[in-house]
N, CA, C and O atoms as a DFTB+ gen file, in Angstrom:
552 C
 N C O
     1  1       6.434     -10.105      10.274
     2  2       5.888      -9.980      11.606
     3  2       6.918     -10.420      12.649
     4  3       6.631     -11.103      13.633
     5  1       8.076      -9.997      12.368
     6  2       8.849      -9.789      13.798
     7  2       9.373      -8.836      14.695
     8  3       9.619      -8.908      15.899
     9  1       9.497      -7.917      13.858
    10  2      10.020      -6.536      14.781
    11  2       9.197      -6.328      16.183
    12  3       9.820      -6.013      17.197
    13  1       7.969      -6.488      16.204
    14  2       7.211      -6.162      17.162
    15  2       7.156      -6.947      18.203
    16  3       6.500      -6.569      19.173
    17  1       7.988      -8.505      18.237
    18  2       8.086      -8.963      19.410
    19  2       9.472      -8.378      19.990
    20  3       9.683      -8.501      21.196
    21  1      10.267      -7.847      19.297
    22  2      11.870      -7.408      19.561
    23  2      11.747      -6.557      21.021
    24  3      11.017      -5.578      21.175
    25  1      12.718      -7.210      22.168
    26  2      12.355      -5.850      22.746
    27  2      13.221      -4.990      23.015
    28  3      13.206      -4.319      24.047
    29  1      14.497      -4.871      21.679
    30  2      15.195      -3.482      21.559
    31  2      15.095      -3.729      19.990
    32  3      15.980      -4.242      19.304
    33  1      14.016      -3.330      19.602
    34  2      13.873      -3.256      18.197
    35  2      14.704      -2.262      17.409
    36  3      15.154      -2.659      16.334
    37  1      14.952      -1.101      17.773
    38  2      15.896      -0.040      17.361
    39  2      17.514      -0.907      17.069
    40  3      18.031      -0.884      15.952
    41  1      18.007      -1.465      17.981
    42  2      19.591      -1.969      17.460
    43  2      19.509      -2.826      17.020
    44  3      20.456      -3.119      16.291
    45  1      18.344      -3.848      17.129
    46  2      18.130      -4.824      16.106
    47  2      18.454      -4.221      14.227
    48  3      19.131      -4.584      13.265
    49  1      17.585      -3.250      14.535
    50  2      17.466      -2.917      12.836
    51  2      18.733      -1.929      12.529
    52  3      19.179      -1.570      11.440
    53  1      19.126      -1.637      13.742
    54  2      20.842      -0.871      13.276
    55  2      21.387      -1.951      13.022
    56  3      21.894      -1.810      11.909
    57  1      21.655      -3.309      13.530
    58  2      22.466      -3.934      12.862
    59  2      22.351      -4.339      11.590
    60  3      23.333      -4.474      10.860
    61  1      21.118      -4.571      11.212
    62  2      20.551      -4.969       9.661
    63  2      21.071      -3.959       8.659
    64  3      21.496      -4.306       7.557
    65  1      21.016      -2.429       9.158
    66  2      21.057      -1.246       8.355
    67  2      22.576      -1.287       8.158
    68  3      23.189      -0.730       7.248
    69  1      23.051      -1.975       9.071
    70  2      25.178      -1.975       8.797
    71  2      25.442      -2.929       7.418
    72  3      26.442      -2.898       6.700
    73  1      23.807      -4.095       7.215
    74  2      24.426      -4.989       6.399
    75  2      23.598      -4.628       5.074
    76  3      23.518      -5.590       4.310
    77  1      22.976      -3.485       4.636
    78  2      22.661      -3.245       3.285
    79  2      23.593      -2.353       3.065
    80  3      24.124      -1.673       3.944
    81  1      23.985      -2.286       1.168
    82  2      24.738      -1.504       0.667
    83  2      23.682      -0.413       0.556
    84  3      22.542      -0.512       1.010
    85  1      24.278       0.850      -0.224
    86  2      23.583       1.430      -0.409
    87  2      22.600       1.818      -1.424
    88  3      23.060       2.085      -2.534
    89  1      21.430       1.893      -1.266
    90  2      20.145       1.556      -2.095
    91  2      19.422       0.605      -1.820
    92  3      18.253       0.542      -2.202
    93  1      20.417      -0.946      -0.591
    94  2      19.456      -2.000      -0.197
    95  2      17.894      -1.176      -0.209
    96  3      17.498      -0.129      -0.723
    97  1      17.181      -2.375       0.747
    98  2      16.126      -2.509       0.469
    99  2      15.827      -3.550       1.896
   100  3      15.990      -4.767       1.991
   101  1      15.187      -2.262       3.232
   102  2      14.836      -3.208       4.292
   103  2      12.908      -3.321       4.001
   104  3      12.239      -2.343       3.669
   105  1      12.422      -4.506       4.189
   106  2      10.945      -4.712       3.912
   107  2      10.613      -5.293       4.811
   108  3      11.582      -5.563       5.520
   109  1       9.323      -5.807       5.345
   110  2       8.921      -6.036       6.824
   111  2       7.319      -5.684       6.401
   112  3       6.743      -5.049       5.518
   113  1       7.029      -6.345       7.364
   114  2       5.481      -6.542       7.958
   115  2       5.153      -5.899       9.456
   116  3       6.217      -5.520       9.946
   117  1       4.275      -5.706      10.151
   118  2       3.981      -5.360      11.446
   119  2       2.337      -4.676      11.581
   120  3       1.707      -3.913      10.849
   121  1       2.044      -5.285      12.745
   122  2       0.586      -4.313      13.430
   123  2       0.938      -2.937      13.260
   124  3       2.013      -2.351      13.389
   125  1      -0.311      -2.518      12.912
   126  2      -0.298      -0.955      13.132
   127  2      -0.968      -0.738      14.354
   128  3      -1.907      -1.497      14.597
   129  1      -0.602       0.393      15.414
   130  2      -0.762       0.239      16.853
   131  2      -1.969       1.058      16.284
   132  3      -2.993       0.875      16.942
   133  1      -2.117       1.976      15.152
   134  2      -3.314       2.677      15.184
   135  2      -4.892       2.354      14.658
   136  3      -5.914       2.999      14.425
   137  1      -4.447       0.970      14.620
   138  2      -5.798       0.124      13.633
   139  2      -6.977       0.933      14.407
   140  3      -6.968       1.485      15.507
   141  1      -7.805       0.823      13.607
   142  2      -9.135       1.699      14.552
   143  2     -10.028       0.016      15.582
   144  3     -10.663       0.325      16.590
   145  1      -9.978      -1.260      15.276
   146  2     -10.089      -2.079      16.081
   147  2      -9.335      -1.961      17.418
   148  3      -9.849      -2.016      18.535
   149  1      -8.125      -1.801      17.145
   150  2      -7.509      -1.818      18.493
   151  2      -8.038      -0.622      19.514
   152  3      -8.256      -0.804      20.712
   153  1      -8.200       0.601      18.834
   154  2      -8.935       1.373      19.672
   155  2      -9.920       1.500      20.079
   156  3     -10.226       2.237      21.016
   157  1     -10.759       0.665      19.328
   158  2     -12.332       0.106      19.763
   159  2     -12.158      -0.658      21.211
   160  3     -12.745      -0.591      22.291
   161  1     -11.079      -1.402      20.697
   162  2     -11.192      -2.777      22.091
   163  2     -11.140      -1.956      22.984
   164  3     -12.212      -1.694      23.531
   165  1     -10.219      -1.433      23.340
   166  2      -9.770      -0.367      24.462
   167  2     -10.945       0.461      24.801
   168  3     -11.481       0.356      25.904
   169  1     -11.321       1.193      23.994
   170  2     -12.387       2.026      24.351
   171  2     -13.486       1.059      25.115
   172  3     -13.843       1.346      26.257
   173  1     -13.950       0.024      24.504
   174  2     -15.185      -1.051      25.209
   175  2     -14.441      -1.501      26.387
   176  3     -14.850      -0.870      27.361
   177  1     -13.804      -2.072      26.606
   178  2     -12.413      -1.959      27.759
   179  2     -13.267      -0.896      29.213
   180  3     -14.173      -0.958      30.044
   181  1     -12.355      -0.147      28.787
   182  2     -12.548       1.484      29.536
   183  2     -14.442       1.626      30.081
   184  3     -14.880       1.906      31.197
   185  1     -15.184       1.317      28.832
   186  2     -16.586       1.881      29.047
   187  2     -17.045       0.769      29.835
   188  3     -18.208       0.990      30.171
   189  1     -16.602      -0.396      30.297
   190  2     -17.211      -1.689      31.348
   191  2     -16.614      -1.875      31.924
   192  3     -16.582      -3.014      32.388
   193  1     -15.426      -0.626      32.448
   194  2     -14.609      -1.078      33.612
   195  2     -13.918      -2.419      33.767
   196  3     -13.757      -3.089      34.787
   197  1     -13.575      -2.637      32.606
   198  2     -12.435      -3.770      32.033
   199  2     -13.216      -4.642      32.794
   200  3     -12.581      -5.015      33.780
   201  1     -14.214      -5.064      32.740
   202  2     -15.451      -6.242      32.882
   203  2     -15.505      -7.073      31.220
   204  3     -15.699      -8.228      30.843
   205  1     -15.317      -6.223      30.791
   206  2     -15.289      -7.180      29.216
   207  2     -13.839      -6.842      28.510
   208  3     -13.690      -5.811      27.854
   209  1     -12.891      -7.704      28.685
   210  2     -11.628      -7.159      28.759
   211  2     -11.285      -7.759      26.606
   212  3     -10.730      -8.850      26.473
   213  1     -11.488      -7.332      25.885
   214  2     -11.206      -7.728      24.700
   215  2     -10.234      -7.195      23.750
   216  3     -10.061      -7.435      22.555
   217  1      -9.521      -6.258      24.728
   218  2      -8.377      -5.490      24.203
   219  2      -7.015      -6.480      23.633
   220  3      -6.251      -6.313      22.682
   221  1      -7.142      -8.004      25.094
   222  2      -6.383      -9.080      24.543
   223  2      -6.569      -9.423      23.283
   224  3      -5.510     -10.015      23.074
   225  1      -7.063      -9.464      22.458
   226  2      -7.281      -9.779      21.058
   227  2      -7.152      -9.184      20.351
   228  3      -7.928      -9.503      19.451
   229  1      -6.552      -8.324      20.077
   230  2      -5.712      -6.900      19.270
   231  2      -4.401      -6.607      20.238
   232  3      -3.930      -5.494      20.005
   233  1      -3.897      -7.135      20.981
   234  2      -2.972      -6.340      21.724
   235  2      -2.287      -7.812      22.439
   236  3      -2.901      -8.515      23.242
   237  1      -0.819      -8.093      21.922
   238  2      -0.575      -9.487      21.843
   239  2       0.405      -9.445      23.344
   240  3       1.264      -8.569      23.430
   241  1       0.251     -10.238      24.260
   242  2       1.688     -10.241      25.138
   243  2       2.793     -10.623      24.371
   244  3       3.847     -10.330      24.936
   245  1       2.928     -11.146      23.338
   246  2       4.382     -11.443      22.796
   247  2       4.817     -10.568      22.213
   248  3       6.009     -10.518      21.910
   249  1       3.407      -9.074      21.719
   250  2       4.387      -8.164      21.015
   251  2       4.739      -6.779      22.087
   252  3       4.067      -6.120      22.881
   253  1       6.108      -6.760      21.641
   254  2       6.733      -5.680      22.614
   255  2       6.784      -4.461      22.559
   256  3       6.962      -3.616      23.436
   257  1       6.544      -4.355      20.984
   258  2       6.441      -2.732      20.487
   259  2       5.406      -2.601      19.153
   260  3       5.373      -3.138      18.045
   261  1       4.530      -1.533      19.903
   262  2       3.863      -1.879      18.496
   263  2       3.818      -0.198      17.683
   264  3       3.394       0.866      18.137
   265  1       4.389      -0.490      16.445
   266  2       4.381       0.685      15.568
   267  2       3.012       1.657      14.668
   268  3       1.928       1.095      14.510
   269  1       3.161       2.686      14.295
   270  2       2.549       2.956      13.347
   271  2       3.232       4.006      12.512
   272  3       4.237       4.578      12.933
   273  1       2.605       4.319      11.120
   274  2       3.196       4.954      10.201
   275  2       3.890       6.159      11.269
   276  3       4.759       5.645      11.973
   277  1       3.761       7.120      11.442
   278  2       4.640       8.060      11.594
   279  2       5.840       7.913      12.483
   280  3       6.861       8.531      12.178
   281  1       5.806       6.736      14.146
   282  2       6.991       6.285      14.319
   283  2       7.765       5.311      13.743
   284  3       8.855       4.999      14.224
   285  1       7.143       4.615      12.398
   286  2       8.023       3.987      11.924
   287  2       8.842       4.940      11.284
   288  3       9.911       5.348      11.739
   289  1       8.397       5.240      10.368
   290  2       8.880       6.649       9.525
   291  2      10.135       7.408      10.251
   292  3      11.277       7.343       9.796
   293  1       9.792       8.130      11.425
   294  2      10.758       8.273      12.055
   295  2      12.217       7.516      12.475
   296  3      13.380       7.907      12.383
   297  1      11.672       6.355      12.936
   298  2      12.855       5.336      13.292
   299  2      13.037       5.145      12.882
   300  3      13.798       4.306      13.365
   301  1      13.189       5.006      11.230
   302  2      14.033       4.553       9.922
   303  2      14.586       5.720       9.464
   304  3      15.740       5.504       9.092
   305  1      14.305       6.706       9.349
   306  2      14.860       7.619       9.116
   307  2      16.106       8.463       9.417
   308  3      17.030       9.054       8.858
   309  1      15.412       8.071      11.060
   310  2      16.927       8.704      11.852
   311  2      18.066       7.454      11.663
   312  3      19.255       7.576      11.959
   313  1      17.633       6.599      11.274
   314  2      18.314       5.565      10.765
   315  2      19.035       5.381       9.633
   316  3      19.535       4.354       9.175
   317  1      19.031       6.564       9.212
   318  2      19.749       6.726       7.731
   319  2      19.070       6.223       6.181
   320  3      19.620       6.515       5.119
   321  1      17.621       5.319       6.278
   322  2      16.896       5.344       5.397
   323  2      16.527       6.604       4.101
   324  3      15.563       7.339       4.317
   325  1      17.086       6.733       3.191
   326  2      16.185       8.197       2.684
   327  2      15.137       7.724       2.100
   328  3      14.819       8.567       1.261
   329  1      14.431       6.871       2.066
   330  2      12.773       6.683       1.827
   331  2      12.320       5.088       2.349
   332  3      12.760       3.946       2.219
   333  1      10.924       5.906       3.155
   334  2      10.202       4.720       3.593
   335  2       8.825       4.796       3.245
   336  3       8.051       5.717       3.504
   337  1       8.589       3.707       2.614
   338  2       7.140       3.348       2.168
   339  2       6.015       2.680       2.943
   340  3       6.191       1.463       3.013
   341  1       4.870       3.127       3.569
   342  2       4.495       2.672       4.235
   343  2       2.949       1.825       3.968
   344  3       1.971       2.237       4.593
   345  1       2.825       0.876       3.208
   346  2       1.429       0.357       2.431
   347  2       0.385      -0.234       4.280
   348  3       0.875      -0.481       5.381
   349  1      -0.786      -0.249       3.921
   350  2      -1.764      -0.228       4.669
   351  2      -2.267      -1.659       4.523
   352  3      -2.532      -1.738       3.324
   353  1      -2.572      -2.953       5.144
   354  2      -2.969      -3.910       4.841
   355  2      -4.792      -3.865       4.729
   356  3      -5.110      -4.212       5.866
   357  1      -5.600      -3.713       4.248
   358  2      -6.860      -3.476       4.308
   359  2      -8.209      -4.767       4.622
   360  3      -9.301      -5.007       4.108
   361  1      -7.360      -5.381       5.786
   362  2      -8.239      -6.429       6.637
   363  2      -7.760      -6.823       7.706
   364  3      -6.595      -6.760       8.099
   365  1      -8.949      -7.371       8.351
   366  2      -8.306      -7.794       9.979
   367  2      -8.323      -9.309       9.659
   368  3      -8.779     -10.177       8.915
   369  1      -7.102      -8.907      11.271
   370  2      -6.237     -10.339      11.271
   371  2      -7.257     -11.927      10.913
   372  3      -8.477     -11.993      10.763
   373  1      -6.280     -13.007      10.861
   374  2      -7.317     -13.836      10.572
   375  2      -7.595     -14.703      12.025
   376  3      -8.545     -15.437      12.299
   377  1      -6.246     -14.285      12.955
   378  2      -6.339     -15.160      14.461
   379  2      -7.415     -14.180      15.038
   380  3      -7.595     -14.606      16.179
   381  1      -8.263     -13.042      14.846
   382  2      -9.319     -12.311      15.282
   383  2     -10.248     -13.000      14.594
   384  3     -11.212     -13.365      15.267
   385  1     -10.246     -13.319      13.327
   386  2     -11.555     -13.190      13.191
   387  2     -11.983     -15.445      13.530
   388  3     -13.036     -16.081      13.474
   389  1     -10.570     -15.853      13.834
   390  2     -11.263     -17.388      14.165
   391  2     -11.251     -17.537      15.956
   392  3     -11.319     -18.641      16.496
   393  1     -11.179     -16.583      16.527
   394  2     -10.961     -16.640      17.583
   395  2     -12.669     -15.989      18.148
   396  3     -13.277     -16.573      19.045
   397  1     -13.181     -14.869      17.528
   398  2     -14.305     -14.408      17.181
   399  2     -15.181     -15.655      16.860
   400  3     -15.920     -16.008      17.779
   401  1     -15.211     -16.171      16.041
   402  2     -16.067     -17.491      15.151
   403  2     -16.139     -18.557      16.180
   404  3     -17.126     -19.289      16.255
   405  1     -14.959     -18.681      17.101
   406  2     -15.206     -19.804      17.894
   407  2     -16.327     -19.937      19.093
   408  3     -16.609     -20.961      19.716
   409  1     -16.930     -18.525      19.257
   410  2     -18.066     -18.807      20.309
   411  2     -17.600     -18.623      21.496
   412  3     -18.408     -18.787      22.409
   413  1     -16.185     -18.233      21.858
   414  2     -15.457     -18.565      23.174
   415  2     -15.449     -17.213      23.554
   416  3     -15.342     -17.035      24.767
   417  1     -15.532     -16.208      22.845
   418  2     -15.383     -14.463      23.299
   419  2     -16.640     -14.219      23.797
   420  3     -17.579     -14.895      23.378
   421  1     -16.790     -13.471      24.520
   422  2     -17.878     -12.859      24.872
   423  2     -18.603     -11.971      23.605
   424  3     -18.126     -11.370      22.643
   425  1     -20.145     -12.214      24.142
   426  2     -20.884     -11.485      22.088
   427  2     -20.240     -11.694      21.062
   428  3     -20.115     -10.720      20.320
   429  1     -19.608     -12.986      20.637
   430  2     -18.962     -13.935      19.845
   431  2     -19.792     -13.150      18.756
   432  3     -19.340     -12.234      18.069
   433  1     -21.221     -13.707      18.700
   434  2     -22.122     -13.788      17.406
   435  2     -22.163     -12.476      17.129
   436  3     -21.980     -12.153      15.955
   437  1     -22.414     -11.418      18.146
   438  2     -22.769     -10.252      17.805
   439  2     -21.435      -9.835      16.916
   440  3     -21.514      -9.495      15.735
   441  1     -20.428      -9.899      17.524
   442  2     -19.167      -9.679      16.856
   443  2     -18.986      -9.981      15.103
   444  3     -18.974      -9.193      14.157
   445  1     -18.867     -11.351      15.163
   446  2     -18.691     -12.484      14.604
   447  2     -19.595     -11.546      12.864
   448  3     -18.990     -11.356      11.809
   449  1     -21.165     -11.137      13.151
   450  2     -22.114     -10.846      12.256
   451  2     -21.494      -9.155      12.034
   452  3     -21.516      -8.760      10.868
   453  1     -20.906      -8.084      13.199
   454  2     -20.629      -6.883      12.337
   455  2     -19.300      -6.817      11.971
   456  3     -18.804      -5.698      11.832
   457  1     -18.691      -7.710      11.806
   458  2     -17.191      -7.951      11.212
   459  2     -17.573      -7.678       9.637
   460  3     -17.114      -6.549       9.467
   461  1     -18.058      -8.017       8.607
   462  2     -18.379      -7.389       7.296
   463  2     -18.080      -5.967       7.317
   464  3     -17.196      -5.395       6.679
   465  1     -19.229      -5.282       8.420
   466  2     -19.828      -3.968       8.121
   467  2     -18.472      -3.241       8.823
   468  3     -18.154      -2.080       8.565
   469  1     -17.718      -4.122       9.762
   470  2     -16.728      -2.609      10.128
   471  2     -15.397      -2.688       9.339
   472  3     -14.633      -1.744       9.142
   473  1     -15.259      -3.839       8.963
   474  2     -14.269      -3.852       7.839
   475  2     -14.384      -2.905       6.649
   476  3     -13.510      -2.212       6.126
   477  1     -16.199      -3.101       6.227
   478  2     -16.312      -2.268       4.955
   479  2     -16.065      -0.821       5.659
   480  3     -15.301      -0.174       4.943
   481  1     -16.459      -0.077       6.846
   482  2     -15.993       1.101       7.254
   483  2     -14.708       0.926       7.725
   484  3     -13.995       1.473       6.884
   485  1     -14.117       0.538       8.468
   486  2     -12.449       0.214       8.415
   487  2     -11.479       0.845       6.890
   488  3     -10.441       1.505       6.851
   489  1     -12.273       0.349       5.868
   490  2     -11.509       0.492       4.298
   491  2     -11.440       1.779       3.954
   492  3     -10.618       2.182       3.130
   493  1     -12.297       2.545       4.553
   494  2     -12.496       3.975       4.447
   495  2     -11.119       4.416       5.482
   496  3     -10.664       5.506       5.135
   497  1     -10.848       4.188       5.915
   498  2     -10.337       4.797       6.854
   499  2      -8.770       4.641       6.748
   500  3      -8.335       3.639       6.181
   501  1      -7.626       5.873       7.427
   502  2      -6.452       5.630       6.750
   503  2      -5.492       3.976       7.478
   504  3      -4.786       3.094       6.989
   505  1      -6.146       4.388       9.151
   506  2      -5.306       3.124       9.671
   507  2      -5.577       1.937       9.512
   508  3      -6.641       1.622      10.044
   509  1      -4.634       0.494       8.583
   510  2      -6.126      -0.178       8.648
   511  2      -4.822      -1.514       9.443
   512  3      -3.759      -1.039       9.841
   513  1      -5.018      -2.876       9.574
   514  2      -4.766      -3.841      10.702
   515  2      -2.931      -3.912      10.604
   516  3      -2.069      -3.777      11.473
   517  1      -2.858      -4.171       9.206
   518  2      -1.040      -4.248       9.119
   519  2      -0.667      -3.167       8.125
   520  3      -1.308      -2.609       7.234
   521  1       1.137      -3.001       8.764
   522  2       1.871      -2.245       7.992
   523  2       2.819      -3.293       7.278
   524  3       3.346      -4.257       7.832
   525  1       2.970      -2.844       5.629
   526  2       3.835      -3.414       5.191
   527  2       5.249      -2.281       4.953
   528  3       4.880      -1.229       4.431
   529  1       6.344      -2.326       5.169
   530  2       7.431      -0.882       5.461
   531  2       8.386      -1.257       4.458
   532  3       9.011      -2.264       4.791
   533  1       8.757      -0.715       3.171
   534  2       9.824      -0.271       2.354
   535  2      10.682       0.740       2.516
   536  3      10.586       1.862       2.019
   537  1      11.461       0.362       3.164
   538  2      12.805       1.712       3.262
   539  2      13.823       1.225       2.697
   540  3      14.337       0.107       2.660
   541  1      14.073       2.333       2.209
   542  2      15.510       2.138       1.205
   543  2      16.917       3.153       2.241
   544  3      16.873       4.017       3.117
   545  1      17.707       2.627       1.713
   546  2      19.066       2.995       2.667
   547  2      19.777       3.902       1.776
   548  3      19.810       3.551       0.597
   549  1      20.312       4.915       2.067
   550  2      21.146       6.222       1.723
   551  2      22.405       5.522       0.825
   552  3      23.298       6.230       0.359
């Protein structure tokens, strides 16, 4: 979980890519910008006229860029990677769900009680909270 505070993440990881031989092995963690939570927040956002602003809690000021499978894919690629693996983490964060629990969010409880049920629909689904990224170098 650092790339995403970077805020020239691209020459960051060119310099890394100068220091594997070939066949290294760059691996990494990161948010997926396409979690279907994050687009929830936003959407509830939007539908109360950012009166219930909860998008902050999926959407970090410290992170600067946030990825998902197909621009990662890309940016490693054009990067000289010839394969990137992109695994799906299949739960939400845990600073959501104690930040939720604490009573301090607005519809805390309501939240707090369908966190089970959208996780179990979340699992269905392809985007889920983190990317874990295996690219291998040419």
């Amino acid at each position: 979980d650092v790339i995403e505070h970077l805020i020239e993440p691209v020459s960051a990881v060119r310099q890394l890519v100068g220091a594997l031989k070939s066949g290294g092995k760059f691996v990494f963690e990161t948010p997926n910008e396409k979690f279907i939570l994050r687009k929830v927040a936003l959407l509830i956002e939007k539908l109360t006229g950012y009166r219930l602003r909860i998008g902050k809690y999926f959407y970090y000021v410290e992170h600067k860029t946030y990825f998902n499978p197909d621009n990662i894919r890309r940016m490693l690629g054009d990067m000289g990677f010839s394969k990137v693996d992109v695994y799906q983490d299949k739960s939400i964060a845990s600073r959501e769900q104690k930040i939720f629990r604490s009573g301090k969010f607005p519809l805390a409880g309501l939240i707090t009680a369908i966190i089970p049920l959208v996780l179990k629909l979340s699992s269905l689904l392809p985007n889920q909270n983190k990317m874990v990224v295996i690219a291998t170098k040419d």
